[in-house]
Jmol script that loads the backbone (N, CA, C; Angstrom):
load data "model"
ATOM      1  N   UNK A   1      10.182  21.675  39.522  1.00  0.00           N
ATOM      2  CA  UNK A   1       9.301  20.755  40.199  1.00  0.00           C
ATOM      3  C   UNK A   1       9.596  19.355  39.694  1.00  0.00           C
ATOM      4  N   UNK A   2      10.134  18.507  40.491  1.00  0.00           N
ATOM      5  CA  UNK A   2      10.632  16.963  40.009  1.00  0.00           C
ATOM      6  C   UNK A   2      10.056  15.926  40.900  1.00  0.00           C
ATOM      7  N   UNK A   3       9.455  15.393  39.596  1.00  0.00           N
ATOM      8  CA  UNK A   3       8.896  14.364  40.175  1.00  0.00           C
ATOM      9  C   UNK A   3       9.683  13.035  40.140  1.00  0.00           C
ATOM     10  N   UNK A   4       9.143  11.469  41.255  1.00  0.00           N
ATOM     11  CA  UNK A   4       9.929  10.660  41.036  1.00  0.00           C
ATOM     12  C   UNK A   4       9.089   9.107  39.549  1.00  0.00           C
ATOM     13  N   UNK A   5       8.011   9.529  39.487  1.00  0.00           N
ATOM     14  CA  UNK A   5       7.369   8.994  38.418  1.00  0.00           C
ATOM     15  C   UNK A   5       8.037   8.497  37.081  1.00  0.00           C
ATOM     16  N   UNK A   6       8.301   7.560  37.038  1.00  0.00           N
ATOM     17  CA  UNK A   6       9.294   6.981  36.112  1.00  0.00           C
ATOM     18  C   UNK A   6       8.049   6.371  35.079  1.00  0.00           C
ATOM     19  N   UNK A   7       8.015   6.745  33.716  1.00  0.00           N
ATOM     20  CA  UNK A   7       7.355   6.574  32.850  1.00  0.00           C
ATOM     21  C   UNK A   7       7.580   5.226  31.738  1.00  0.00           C
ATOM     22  N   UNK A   8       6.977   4.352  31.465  1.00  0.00           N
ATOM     23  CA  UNK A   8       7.746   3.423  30.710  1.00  0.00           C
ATOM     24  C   UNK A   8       8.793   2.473  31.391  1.00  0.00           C
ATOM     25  N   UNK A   9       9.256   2.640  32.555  1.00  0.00           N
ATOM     26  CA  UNK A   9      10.073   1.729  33.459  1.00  0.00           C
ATOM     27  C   UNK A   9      10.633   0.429  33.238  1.00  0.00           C
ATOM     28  N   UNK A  10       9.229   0.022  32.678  1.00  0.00           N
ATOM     29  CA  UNK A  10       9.188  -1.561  32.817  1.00  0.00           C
ATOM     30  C   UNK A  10       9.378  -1.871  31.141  1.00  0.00           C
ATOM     31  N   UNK A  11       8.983  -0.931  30.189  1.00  0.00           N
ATOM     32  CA  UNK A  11       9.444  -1.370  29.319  1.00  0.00           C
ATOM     33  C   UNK A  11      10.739  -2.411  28.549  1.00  0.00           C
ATOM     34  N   UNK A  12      10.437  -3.101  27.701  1.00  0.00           N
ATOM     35  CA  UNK A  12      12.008  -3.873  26.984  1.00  0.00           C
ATOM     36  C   UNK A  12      12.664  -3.278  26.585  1.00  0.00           C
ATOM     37  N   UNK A  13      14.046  -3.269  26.971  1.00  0.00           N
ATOM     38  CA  UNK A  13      14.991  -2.601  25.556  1.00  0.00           C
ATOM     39  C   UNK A  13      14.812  -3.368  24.368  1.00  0.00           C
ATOM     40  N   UNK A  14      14.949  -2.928  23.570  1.00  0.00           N
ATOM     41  CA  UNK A  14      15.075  -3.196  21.890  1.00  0.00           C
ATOM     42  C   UNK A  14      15.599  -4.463  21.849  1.00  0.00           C
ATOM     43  N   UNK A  15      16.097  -5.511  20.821  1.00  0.00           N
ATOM     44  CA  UNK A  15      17.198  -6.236  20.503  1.00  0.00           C
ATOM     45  C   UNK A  15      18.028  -5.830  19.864  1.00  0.00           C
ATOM     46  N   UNK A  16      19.281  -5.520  19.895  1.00  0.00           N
ATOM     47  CA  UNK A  16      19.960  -4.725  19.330  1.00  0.00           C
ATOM     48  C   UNK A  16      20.012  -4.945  17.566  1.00  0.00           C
ATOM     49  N   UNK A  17      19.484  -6.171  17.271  1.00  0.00           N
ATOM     50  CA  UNK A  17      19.439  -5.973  15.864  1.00  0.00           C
ATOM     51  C   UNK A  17      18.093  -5.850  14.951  1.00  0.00           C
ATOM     52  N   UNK A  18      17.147  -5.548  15.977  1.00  0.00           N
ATOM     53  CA  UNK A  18      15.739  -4.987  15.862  1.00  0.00           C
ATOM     54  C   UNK A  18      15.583  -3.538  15.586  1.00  0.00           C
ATOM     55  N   UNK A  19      16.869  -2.909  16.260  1.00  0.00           N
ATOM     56  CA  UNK A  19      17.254  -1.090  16.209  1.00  0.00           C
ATOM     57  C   UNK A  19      17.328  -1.430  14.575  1.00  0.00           C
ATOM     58  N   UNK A  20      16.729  -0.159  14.209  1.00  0.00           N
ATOM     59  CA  UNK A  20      16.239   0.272  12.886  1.00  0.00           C
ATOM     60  C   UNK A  20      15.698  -0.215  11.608  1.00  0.00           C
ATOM     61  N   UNK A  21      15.108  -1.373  11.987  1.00  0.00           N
ATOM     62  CA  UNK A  21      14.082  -2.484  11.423  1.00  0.00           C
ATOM     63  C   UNK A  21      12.423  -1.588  11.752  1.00  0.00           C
ATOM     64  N   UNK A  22      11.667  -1.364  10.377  1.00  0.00           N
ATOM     65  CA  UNK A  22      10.413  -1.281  10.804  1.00  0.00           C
ATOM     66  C   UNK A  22       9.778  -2.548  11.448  1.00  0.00           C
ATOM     67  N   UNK A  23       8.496  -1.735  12.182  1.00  0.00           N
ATOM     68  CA  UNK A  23       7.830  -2.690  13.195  1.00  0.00           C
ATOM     69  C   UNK A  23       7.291  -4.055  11.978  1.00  0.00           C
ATOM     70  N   UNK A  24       6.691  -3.437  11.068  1.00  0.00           N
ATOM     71  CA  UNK A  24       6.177  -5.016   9.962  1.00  0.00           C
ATOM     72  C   UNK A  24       6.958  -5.049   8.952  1.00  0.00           C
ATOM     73  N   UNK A  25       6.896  -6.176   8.259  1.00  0.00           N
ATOM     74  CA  UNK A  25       7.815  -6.568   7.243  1.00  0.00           C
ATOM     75  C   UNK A  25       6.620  -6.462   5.964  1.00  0.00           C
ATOM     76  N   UNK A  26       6.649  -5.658   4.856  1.00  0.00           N
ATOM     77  CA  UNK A  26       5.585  -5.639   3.888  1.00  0.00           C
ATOM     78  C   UNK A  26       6.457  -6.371   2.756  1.00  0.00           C
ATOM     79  N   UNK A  27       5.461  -7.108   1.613  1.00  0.00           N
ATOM     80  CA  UNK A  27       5.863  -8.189   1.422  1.00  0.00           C
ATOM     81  C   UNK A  27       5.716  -7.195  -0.195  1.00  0.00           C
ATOM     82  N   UNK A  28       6.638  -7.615  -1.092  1.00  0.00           N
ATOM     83  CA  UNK A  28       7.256  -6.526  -2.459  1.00  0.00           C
ATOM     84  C   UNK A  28       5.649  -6.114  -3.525  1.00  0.00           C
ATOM     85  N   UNK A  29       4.915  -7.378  -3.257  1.00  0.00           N
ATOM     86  CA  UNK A  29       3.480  -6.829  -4.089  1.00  0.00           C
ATOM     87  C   UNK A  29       2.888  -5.899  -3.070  1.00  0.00           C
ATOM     88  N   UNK A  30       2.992  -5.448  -1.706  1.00  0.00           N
ATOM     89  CA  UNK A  30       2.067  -4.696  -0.988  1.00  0.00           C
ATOM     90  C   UNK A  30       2.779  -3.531  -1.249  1.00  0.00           C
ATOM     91  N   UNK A  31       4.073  -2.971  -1.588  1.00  0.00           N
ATOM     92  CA  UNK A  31       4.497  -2.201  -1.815  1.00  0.00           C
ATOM     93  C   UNK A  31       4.083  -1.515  -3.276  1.00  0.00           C
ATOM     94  N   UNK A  32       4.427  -2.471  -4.265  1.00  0.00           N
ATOM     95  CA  UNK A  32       4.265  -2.057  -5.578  1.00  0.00           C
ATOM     96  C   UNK A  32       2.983  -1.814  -5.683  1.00  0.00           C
ATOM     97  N   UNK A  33       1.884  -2.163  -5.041  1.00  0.00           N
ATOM     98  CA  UNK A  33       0.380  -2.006  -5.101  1.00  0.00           C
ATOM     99  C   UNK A  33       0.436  -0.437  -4.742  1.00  0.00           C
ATOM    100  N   UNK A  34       0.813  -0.055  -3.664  1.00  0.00           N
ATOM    101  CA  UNK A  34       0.731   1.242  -2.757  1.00  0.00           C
ATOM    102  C   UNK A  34       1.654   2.101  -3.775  1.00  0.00           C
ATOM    103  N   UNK A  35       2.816   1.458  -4.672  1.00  0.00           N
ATOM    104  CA  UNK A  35       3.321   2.315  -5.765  1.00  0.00           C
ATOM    105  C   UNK A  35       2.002   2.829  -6.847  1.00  0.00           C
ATOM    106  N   UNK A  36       1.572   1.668  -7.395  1.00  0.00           N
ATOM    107  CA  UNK A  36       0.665   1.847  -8.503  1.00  0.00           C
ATOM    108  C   UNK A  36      -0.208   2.696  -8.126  1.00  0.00           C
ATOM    109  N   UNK A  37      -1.269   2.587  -6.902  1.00  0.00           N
ATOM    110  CA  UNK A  37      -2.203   3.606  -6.429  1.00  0.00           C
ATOM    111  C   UNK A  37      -1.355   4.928  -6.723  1.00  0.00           C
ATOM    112  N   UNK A  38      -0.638   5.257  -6.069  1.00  0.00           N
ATOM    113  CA  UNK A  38      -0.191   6.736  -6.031  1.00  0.00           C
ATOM    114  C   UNK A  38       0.407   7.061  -7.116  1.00  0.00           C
ATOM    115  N   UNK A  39       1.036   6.301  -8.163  1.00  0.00           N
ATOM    116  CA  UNK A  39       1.375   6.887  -9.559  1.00  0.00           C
ATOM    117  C   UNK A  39      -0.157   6.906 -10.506  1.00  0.00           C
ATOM    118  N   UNK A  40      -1.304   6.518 -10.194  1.00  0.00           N
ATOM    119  CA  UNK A  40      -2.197   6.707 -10.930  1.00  0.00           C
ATOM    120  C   UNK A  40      -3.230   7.555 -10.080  1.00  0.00           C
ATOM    121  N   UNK A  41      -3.794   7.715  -9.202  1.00  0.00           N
ATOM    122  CA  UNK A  41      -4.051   8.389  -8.489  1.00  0.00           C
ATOM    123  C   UNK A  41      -3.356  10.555  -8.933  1.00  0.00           C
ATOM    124  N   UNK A  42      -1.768  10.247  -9.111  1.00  0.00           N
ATOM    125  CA  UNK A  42      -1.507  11.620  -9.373  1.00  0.00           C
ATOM    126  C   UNK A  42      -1.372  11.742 -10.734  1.00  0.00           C
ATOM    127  N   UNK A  43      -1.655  10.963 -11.426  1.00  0.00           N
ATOM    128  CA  UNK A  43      -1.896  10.825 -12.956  1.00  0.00           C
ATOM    129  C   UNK A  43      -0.968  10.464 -14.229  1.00  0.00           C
ATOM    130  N   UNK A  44       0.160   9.475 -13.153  1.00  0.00           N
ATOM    131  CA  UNK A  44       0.957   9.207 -14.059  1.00  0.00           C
ATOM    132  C   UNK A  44       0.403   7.707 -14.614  1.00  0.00           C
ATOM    133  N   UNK A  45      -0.396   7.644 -15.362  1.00  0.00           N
ATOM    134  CA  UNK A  45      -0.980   6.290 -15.689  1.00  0.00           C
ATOM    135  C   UNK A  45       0.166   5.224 -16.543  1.00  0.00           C
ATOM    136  N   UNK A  46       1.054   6.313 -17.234  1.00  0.00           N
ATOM    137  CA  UNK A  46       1.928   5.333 -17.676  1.00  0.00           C
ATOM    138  C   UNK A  46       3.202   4.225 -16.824  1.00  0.00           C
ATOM    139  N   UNK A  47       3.482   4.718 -15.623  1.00  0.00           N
ATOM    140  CA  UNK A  47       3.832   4.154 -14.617  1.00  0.00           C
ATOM    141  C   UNK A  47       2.937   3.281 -13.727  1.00  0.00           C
ATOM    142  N   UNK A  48       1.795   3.553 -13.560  1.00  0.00           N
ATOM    143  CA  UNK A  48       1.067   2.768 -12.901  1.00  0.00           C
ATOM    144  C   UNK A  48       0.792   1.227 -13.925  1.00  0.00           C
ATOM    145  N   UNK A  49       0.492   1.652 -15.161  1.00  0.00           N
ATOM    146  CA  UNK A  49       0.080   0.152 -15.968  1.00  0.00           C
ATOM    147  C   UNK A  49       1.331  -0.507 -15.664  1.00  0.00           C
ATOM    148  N   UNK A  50       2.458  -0.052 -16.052  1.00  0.00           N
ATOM    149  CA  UNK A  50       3.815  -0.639 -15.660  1.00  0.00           C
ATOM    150  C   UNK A  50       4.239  -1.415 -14.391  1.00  0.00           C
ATOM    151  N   UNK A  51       3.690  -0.612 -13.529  1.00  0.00           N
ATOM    152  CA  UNK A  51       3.675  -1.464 -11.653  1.00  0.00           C
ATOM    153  C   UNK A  51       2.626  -2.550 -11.999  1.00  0.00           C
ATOM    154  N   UNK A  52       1.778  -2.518 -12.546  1.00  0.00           N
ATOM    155  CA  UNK A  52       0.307  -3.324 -12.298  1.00  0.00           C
ATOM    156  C   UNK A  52       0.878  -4.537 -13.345  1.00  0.00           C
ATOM    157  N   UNK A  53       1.601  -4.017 -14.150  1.00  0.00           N
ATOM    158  CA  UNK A  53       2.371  -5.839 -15.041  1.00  0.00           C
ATOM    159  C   UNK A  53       3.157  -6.437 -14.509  1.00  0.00           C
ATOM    160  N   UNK A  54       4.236  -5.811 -13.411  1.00  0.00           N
ATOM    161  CA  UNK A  54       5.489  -6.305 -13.188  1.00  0.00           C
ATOM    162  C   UNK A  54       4.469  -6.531 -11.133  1.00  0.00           C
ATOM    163  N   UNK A  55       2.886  -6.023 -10.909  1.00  0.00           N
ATOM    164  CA  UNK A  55       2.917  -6.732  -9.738  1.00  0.00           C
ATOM    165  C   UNK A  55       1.864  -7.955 -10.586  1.00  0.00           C
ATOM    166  N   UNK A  56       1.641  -7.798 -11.403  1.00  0.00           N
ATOM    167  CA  UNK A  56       0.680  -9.373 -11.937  1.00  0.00           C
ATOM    168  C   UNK A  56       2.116 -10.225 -12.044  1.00  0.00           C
ATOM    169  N   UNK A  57       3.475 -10.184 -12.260  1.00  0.00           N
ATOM    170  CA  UNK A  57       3.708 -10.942 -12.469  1.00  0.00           C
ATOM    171  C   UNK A  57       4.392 -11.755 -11.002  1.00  0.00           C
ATOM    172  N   UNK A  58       4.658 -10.785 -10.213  1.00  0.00           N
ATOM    173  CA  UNK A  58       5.078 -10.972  -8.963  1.00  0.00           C
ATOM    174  C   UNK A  58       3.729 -11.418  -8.246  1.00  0.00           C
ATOM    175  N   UNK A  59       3.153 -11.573  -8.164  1.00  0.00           N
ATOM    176  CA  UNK A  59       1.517 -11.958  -7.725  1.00  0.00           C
ATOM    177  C   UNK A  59       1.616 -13.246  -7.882  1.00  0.00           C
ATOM    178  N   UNK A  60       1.595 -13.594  -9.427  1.00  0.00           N
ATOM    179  CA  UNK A  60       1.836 -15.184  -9.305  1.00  0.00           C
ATOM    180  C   UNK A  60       2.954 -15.859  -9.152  1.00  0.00           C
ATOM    181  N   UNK A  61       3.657 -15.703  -8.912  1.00  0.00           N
ATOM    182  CA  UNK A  61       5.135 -16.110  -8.275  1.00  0.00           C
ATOM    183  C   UNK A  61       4.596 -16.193  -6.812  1.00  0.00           C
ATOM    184  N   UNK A  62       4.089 -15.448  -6.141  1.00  0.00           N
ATOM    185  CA  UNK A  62       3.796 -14.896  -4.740  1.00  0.00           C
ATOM    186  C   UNK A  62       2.401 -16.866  -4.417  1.00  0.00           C
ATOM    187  N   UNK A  63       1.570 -16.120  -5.492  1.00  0.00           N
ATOM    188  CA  UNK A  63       0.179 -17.354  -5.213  1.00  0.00           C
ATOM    189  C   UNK A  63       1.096 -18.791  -5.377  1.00  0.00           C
ATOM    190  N   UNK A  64       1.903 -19.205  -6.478  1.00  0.00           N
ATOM    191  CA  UNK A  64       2.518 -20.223  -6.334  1.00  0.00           C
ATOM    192  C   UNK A  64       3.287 -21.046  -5.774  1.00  0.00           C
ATOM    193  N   UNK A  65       4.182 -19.922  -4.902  1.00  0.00           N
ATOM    194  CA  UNK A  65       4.709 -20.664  -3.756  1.00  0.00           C
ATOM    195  C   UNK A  65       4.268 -20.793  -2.208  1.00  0.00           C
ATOM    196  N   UNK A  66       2.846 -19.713  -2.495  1.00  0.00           N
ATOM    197  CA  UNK A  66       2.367 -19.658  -0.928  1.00  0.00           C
ATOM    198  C   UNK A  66       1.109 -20.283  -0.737  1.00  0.00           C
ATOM    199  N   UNK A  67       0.942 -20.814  -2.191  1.00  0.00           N
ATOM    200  CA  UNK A  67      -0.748 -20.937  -2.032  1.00  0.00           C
ATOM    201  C   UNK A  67      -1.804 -20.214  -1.162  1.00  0.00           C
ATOM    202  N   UNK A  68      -1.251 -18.880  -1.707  1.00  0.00           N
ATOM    203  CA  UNK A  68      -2.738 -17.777  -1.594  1.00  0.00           C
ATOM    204  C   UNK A  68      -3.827 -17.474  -2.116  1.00  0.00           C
ATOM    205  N   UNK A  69      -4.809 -17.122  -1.795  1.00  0.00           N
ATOM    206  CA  UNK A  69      -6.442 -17.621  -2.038  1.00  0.00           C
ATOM    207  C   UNK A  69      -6.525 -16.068  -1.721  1.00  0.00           C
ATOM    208  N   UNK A  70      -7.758 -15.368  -2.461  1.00  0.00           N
ATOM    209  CA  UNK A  70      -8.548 -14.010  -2.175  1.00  0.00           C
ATOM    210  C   UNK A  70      -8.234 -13.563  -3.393  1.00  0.00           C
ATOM    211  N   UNK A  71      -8.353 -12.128  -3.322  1.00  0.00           N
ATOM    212  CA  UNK A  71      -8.635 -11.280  -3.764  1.00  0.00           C
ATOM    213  C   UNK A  71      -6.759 -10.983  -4.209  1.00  0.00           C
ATOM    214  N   UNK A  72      -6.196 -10.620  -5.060  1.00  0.00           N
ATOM    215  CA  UNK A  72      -4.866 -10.379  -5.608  1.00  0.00           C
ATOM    216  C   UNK A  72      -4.674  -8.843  -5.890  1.00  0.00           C
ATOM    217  N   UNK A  73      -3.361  -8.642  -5.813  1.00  0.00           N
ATOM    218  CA  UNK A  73      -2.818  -7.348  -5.570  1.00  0.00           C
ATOM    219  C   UNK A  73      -3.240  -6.585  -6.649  1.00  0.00           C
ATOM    220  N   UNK A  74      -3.351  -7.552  -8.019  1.00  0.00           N
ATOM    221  CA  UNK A  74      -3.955  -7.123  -9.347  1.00  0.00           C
ATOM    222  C   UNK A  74      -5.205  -6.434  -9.383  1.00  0.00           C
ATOM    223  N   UNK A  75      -6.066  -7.513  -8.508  1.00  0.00           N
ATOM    224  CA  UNK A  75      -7.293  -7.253  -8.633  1.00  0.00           C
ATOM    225  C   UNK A  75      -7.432  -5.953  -7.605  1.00  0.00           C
ATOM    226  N   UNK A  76      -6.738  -5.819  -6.648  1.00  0.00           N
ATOM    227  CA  UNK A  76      -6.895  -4.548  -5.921  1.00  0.00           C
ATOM    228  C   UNK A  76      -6.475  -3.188  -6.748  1.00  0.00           C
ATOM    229  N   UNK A  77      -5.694  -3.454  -7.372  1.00  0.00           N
ATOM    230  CA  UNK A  77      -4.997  -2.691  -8.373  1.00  0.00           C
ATOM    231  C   UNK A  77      -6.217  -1.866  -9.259  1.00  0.00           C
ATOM    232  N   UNK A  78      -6.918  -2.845  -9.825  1.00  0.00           N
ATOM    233  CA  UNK A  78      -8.199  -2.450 -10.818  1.00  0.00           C
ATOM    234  C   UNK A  78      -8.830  -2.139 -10.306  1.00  0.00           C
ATOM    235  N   UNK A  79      -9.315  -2.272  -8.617  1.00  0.00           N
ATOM    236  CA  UNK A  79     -10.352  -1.972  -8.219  1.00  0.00           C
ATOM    237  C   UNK A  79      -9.884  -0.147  -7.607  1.00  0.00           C
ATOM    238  N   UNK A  80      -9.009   0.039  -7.538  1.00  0.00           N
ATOM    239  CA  UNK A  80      -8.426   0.974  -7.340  1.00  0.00           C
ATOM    240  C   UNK A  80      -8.386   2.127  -8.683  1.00  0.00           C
ATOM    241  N   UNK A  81      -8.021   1.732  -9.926  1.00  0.00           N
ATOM    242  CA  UNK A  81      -8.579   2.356 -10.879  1.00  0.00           C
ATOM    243  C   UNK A  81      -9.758   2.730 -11.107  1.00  0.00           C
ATOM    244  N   UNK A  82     -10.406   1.546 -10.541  1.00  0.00           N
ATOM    245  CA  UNK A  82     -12.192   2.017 -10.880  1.00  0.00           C
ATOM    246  C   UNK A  82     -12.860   2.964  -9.680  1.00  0.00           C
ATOM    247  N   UNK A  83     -11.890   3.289  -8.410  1.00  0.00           N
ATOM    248  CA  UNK A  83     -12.591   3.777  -7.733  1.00  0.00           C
ATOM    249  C   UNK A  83     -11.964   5.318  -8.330  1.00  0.00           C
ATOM    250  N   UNK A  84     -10.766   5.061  -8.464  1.00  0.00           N
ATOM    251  CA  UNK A  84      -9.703   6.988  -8.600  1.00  0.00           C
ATOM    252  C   UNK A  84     -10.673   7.577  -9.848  1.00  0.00           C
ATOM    253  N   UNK A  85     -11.028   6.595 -11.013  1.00  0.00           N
ATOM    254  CA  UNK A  85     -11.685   7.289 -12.164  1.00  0.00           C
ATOM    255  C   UNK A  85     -13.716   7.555 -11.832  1.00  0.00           C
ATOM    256  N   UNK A  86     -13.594   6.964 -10.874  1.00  0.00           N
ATOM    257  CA  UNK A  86     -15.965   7.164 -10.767  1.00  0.00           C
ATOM    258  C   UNK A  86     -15.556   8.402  -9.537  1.00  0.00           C
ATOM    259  N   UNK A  87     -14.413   8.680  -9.172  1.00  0.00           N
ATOM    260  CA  UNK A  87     -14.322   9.603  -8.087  1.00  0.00           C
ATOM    261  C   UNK A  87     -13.858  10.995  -9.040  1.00  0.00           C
ATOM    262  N   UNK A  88     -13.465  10.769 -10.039  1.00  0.00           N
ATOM    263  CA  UNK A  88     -13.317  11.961 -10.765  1.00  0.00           C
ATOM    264  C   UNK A  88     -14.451  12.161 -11.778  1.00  0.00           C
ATOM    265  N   UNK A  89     -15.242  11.285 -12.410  1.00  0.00           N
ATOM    266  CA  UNK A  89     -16.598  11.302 -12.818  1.00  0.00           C
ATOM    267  C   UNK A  89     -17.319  12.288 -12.472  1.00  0.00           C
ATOM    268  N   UNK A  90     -17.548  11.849 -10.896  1.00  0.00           N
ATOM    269  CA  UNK A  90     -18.323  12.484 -10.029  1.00  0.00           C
ATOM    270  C   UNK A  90     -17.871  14.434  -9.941  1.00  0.00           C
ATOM    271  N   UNK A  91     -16.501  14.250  -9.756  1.00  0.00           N
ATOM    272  CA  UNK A  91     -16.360  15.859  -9.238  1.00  0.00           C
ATOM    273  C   UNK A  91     -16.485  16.531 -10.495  1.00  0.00           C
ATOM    274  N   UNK A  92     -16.634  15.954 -12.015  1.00  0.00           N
ATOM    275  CA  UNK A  92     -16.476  16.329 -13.369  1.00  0.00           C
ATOM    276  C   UNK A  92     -18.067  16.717 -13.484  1.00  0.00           C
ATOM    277  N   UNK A  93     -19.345  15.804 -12.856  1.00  0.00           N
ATOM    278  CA  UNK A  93     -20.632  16.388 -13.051  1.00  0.00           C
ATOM    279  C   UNK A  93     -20.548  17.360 -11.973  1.00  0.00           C
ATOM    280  N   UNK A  94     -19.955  17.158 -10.629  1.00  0.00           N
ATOM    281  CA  UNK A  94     -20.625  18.427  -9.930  1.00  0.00           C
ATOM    282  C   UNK A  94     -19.869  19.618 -10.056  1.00  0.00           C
ATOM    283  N   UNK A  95     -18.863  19.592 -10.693  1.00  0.00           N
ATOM    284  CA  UNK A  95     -18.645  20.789 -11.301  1.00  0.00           C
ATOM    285  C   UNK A  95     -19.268  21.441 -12.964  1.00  0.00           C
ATOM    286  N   UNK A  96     -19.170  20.532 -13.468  1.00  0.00           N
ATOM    287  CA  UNK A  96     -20.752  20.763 -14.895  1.00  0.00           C
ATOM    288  C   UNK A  96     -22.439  21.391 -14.429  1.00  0.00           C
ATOM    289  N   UNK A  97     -22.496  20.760 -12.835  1.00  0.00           N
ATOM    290  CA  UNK A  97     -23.873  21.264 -12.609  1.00  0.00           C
ATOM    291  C   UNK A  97     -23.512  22.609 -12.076  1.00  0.00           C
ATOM    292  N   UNK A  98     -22.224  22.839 -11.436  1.00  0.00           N
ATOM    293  CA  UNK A  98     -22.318  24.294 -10.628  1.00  0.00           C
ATOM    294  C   UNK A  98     -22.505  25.318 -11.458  1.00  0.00           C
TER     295      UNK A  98
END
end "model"
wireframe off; spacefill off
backbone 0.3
color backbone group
């Protein structure tokens, strides 16, 4: 059964030097942040303090030439520790109460 429904038709081709480029460009502290979470998160804390010095130091390199304002990859970093450790707190009493 064939239909003549052409799907996507109108779509763009690519630019040919766009072929195999992800769609966003993440910038080396958004990476190393998303490193640190998941090496401390699975409990390698000694790798994570390690990402979290070498992204404090890339952080300010980053704020100094871009003049960025907020909240820093650092500070997401810690806040990320404080959430992975009150989230294991927690499953540490409700397994003490069971």
């Amino acid at each position: 059964m064939a239909t003549n429904v052409r799907i996507f038709d109108d779509a763009p081709e690519p630019e040919p030097e766009a072929i195999g480029q992800p769609v966003h460009q993440r910038r080396v502290s958004d990476r190393l942040l998303a490193a640190h979470n998941y090496a401390y998160a699975t409990g390698n804390r000694r790798m994570a303090d390690e990402l979290r010095d070498i992204l404090g130091l890339i952080e300010r390199d980053e704020r100094e030439s871009y003049n960025r304002r907020g909240i820093d990859a650092v500070e997401r970093a810690i806040r990320w520790v404080a959430l992975v450790d009150a989230r294991a707190a927690v499953e540490a009493t409700e397994k003490a109460v069971s």
